[in-house]
C-alpha positions as CSV (number, residue, x, y, z in Angstrom):
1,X,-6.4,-19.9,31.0
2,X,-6.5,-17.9,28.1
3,X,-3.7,-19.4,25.7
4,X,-4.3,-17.2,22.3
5,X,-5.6,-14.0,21.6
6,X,-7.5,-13.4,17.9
7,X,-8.1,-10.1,16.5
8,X,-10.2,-8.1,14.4
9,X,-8.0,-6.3,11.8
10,X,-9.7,-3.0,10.9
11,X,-10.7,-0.7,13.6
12,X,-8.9,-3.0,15.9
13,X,-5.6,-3.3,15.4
14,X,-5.7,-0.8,12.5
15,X,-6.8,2.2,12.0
16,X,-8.5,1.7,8.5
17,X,-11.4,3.9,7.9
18,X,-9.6,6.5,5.9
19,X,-8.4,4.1,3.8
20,X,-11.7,2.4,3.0
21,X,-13.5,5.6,2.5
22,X,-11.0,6.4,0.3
23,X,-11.2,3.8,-2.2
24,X,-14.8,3.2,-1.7
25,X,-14.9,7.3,-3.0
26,X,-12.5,6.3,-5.8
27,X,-14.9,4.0,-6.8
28,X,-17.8,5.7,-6.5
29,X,-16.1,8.6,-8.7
30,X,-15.3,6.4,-11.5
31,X,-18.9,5.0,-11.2
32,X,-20.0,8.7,-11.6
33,X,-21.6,8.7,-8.1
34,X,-21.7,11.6,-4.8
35,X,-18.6,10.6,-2.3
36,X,-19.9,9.4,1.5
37,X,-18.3,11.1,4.2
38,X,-15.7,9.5,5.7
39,X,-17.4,9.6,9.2
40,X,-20.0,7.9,7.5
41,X,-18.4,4.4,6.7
42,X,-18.1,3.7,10.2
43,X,-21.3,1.7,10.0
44,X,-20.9,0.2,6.7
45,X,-18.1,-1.3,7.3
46,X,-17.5,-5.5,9.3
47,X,-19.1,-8.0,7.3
48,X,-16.9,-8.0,4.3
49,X,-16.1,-6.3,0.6
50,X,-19.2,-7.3,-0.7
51,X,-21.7,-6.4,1.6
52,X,-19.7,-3.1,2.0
53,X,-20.1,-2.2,-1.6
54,X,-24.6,-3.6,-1.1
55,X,-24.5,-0.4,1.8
56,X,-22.3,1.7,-0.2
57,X,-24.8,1.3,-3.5
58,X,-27.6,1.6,-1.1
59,X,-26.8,5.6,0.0
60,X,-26.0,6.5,-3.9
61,X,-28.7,4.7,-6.0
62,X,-30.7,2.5,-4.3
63,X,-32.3,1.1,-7.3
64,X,-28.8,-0.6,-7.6
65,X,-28.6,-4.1,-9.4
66,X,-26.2,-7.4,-9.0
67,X,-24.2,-6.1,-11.9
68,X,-23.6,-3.1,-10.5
69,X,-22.4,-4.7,-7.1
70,X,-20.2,-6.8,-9.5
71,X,-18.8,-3.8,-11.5
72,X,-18.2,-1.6,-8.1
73,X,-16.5,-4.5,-6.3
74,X,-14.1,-5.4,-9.1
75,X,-13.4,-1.3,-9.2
76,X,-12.9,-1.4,-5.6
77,X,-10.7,-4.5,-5.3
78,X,-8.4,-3.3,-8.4
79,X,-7.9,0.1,-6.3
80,X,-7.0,-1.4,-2.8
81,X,-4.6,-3.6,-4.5
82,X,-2.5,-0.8,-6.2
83,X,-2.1,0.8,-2.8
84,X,-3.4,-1.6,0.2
85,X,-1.6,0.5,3.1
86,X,-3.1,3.7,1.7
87,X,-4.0,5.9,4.7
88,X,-3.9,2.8,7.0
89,X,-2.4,3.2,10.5
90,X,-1.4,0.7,13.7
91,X,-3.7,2.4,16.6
92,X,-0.9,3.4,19.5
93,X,0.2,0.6,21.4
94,X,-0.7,-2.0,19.4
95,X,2.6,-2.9,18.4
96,X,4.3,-2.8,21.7
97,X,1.0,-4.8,23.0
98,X,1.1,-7.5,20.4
99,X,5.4,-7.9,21.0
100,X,4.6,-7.7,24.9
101,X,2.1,-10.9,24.3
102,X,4.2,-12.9,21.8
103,X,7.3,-12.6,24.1
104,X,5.4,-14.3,27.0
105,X,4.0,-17.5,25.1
106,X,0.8,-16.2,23.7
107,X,-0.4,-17.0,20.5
108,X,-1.5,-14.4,18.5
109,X,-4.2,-14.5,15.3
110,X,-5.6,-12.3,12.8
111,X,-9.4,-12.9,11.4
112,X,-10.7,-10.4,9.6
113,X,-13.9,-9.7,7.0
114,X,-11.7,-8.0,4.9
115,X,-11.1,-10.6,1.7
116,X,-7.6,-12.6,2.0
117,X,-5.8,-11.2,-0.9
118,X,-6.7,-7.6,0.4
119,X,-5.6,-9.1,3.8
120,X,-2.3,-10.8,2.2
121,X,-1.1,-7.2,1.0
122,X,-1.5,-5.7,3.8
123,X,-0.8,-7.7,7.3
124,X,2.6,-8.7,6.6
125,X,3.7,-5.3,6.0
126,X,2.0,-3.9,9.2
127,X,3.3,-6.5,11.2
128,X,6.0,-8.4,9.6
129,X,5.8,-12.1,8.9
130,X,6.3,-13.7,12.3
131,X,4.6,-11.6,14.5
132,X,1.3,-13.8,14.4
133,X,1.1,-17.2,14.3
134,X,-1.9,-17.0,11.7
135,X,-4.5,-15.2,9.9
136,X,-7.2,-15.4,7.7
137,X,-8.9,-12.9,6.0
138,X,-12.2,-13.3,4.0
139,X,-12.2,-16.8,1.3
140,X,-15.4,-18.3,-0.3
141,X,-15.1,-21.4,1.1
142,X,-15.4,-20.3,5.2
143,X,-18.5,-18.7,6.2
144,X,-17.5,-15.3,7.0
145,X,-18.1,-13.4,10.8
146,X,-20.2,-13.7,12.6
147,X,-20.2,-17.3,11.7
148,X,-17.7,-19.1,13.9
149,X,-16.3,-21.3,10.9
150,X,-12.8,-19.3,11.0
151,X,-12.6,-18.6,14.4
152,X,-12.6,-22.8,14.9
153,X,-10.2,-23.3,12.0
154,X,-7.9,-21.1,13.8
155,X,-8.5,-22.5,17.4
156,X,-8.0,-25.9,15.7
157,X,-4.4,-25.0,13.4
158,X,-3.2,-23.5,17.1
159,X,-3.8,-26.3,18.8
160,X,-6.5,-24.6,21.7
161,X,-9.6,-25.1,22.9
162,X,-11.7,-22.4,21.8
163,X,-12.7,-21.5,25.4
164,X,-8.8,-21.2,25.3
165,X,-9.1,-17.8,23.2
166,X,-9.8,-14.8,23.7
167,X,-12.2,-13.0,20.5
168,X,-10.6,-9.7,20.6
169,X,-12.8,-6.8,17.8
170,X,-14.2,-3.5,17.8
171,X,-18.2,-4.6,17.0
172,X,-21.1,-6.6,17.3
173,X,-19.6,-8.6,14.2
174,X,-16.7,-10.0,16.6
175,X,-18.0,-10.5,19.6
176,X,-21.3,-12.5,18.3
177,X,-18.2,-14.6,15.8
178,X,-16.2,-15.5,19.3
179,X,-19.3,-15.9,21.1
180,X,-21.1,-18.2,19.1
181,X,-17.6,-20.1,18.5
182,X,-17.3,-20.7,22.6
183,X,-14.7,-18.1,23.2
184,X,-14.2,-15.6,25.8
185,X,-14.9,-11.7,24.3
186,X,-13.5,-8.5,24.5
187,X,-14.4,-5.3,22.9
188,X,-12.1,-2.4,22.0
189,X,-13.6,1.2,22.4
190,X,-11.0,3.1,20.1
191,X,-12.5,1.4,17.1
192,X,-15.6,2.2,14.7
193,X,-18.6,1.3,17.0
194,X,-19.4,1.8,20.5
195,X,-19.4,0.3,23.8
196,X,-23.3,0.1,24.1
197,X,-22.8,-1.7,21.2
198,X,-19.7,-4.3,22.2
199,X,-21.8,-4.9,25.4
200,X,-25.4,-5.4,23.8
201,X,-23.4,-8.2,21.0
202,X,-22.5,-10.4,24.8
203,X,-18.9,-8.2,25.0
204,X,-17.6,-10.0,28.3
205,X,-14.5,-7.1,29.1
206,X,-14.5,-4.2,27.3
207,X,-10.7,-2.4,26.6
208,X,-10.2,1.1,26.7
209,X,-6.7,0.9,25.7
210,X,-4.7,-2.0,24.2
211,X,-2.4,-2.8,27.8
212,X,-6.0,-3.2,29.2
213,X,-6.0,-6.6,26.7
214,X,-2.7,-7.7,28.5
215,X,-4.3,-7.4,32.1
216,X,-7.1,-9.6,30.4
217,X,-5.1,-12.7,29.8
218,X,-1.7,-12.5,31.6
């Protein structure tokens, strides 16, 4: 019986990749660098700010250094936080699905790769501040996805078993993070990668839309 339901943040419960291509661009302008098409981001994006910023350097000078990394992230970071909900978007039904879930007992968690003072900014104006129970985005000290450090913590502050939760993201990232921390899996198809994907990563239900997540675990 599935008790809580975690979620991916970007590409699955928002619709972010405008916003990350735009301040990834920003940066890249005040670097003195070409812009990446938006379209583009899709697969640099899921295993954090820092790694995004290593595949970002990688398309524009690939002779890139650790400095530069350093310089481009601090860039990036300073950006996101002047404006964290620039361009961002809920994905249709997400809100109705997320009230639906929390109104008949389920528990409801955010873990995302996107650092937690990005994450900080931004969730509890998307959502409010009691609509999930609780989130963490990207610190230091917890390995971040696919390692199933957070996904525990959070199984562990809810008071579940981890085959208790259900892993909900939009790529490989997620459902390797809830299936190597015992959970059940389901991938989302109107996010940044695709089902071949989800399903290749050990997806165990695969969501069209978000009501198909309710159908899942009520």
């Amino acid at each position: 019986m599935i008790k809580a339901c975690i979620f991916d943040l970007d590409g699955t419960l928002c619709n972010t990749l405008d916003s990350i291509a735009y301040f990834c661009n920003k940066t890249l302008d005040q670097l003195g660098y070409t812009n990446i098409p938006t379209k583009e981001y899709r697969n640099l994006v899921g295993h954090g700010a820092e790694q995004l910023i290593h595949n970002m350097l990688h398309i524009v000078h690939p002779t890139y250094t650790p400095e530069d990394v350093c310089t481009a992230k601090q860039i990036f970071m300073d950006f996101y936080k002047e404006d964290p909900l620039k361009c961002a978007k809920l994905y249709e039904d997400i809100l109705p699905l997320l009230q639906t879930l929390k109104a008949k007992g389920m528990l409801l968690a955010i873990l995302t790769n996107k650092p937690h003072s990005l994450a900080e900014l931004s969730i509890p104006k998307l959502f409010g501040e009691h609509l999930f129970d609780v989130w963490y985005g990207q610190r230091d000290e917890i390995p971040r996805k696919p390692a199933p450090d957070g996904a525990l913590m959070i199984a562990n502050e809810l008071s579940v078993k981890p085959n208790q939760c259900l892993f909900i993201g939009d790529s490989d990232v997620d459902m390797h993070t809830g299936n190597n921390a015992g959970m059940q899996t389901a991938g989302v198809l109107w996010g940044y990668r695709s089902e071949k994907e989800l399903l290749n990563a050990g997806a165990q239900m695969i969501a069209s839309t978000p009501w198909d997540i309710q159908n899942f675990v009520i």
